[in-house]
C-alpha positions in Angstrom: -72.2 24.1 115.4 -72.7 26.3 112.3 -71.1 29.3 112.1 -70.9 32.5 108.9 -68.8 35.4 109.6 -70.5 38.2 110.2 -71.0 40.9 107.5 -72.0 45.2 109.1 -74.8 46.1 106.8 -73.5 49.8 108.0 -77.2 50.1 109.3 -75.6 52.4 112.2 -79.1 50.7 114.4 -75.9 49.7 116.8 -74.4 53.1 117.4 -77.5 55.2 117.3 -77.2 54.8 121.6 -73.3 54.9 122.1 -73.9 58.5 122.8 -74.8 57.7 126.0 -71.7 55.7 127.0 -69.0 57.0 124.8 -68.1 60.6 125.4 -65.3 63.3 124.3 -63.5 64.6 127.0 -61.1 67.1 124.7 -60.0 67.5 121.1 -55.8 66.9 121.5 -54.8 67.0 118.2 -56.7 68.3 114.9 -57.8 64.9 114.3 -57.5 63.2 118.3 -60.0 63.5 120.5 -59.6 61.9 124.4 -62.5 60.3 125.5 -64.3 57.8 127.9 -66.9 55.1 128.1 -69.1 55.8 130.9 -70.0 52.6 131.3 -66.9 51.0 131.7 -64.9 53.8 132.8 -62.7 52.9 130.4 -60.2 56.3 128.5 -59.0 56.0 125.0 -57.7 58.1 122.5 -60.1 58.5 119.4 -58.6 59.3 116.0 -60.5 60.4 113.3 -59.2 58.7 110.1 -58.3 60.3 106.8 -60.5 58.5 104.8 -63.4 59.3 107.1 -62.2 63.5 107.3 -65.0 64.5 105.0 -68.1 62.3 106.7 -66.4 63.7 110.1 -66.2 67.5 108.7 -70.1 67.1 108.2 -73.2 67.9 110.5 -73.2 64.8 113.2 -75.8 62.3 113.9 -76.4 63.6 117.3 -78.1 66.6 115.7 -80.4 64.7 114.9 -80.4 61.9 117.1 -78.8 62.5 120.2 -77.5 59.3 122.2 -75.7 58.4 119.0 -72.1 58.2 119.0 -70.2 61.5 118.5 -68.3 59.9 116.0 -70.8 57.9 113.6 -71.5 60.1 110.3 -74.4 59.2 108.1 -72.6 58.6 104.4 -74.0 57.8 100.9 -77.1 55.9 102.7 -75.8 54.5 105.5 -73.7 55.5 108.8 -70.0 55.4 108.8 -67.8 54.5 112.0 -65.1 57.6 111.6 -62.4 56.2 114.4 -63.0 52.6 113.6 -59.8 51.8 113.7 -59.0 53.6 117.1 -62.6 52.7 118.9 -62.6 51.6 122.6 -63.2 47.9 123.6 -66.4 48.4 124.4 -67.3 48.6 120.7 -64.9 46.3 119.8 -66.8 44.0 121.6 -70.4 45.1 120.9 -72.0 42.4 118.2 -75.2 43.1 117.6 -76.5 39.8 116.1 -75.1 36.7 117.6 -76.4 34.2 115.9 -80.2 34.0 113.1 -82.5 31.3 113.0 -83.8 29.7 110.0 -86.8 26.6 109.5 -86.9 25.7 106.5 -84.1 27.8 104.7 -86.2 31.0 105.9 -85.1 33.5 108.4 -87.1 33.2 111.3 -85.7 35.2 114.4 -81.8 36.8 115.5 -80.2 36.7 118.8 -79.3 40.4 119.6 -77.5 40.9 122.8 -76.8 37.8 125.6 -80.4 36.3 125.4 -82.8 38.5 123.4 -84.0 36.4 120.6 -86.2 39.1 118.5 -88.8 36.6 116.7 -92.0 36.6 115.1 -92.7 32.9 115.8 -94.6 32.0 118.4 -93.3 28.4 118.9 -89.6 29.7 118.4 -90.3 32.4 121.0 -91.9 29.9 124.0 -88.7 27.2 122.6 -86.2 29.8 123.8 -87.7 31.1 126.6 -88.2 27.9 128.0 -85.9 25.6 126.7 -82.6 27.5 126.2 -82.2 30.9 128.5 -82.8 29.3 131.5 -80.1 27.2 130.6 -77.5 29.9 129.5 -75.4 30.3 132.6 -72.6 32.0 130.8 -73.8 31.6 127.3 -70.0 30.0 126.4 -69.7 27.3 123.8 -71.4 24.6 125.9 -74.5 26.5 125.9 -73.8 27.3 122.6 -74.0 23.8 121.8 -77.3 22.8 124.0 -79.3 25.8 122.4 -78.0 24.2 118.7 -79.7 21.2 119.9 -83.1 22.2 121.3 -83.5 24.6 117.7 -82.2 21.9 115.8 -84.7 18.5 117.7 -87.7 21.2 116.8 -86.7 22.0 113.2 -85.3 25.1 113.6 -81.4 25.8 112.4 -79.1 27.8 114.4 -76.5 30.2 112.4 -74.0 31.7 115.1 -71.5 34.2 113.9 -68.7 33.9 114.2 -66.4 36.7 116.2 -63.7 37.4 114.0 
C-alpha cells in the first residue's frame, strides 16, 4: 500500500462547520476557554496560544461564516487553528482527505470522510461505488488493501495518507 504524509494546505474548508459541534462554554482564564463537542459530548479545556494571540484578538470567522469553529482565524491568506495544540479529539481525529487517486500520474479523485470519493471520472466513480464501498465493512487495513487492488487491476493508483 502506498502511503505520503499528509501536508494541511491551511485551506480552513475542514473547520468552516466545527461551529456546529464545538462550542465555548466560559472563558476561565485570559487565554482558556471551557468548552464541549456536542457531538461527542466530549469537555476540554481550549487554550489559545501565544503565537496565535494576535489572529485570536481579530474579528472571528463566525462573523462571517457562522458554523465555523470559534477558534479558527483567517491569517495572511489562509485560516489559522489558534488552540491547535490544546484541540479536542474530535479534531484530532478529523482528516479530511484519506487517501487521492491518480491514472496516469494525474490526480483524478480524493477520499474525504469514510467512503466519499469526490471524483470527476465517471469510470472511477461506478469502480468505487460498486466495487469497493460495499466492501468497506470497517474500512481497516484489509479494506484498505482490497480497495488498493480494485484501483490498481483498472489503472488507477491509490495514495493513502498516512495518519501521523
Amino acid at each position: 500500500m502506498r502511503e505520503e504524509p499528509f501536508t494541511c494546505t491551511l485551506c480552513g474548508r475542514c473547520c468552516m462547520g466545527f461551529g456546529r459541534s464545538v462550542r465555548i462554554l466560559r472563558q476561565t482564564g485570559p487565554q482558556e476557554f471551557r468548552c464541549t463537542v456536542a457531538i461527542t459530548g466530549e469537555t476540554f479545556t481550549a487554550r489559545v496560544e501565544d503565537c496565535h494571540l494576535p489572529a485570536f484578538r481579530r474579528p472571528s470567522v463566525q462573523w462571517t461564516n457562522p458554523a465555523a469553529c470559534p477558534f479558527l482565524r483567517a491569517e495572511k491568506g489562509t485560516y489559522v487553528c489558534t488552540v491547535h495544540a490544546s484541540r479536542p479529539s474530535f479534531c484530532r481525529d478529523f482528516a479530511c482527505c484519506k487517501m487521492r487517486v491518480l491514472r496516469d500520474g494525474e490526480f483524478v479523485g480524493e477520499l474525504k470522510g469514510r467512503l466519499d470519493l469526490r471524483t470527476d471520472d465517471p469510470a472511477l466513480k461506478a469502480l468505487w461505488e460498486t466495487e469497493v464501498v460495499p466492501h468497506a465493512g470497517d474500512a481497516g487495513d484489509a479494506w484498505h488493501a482490497a480497495a488498493d487492488r480494485v484501483l490498481a487491476n483498472a489503472g488507477y493508483v491509490a495514495e493513502w495518507y498516512r495518519e501521523e
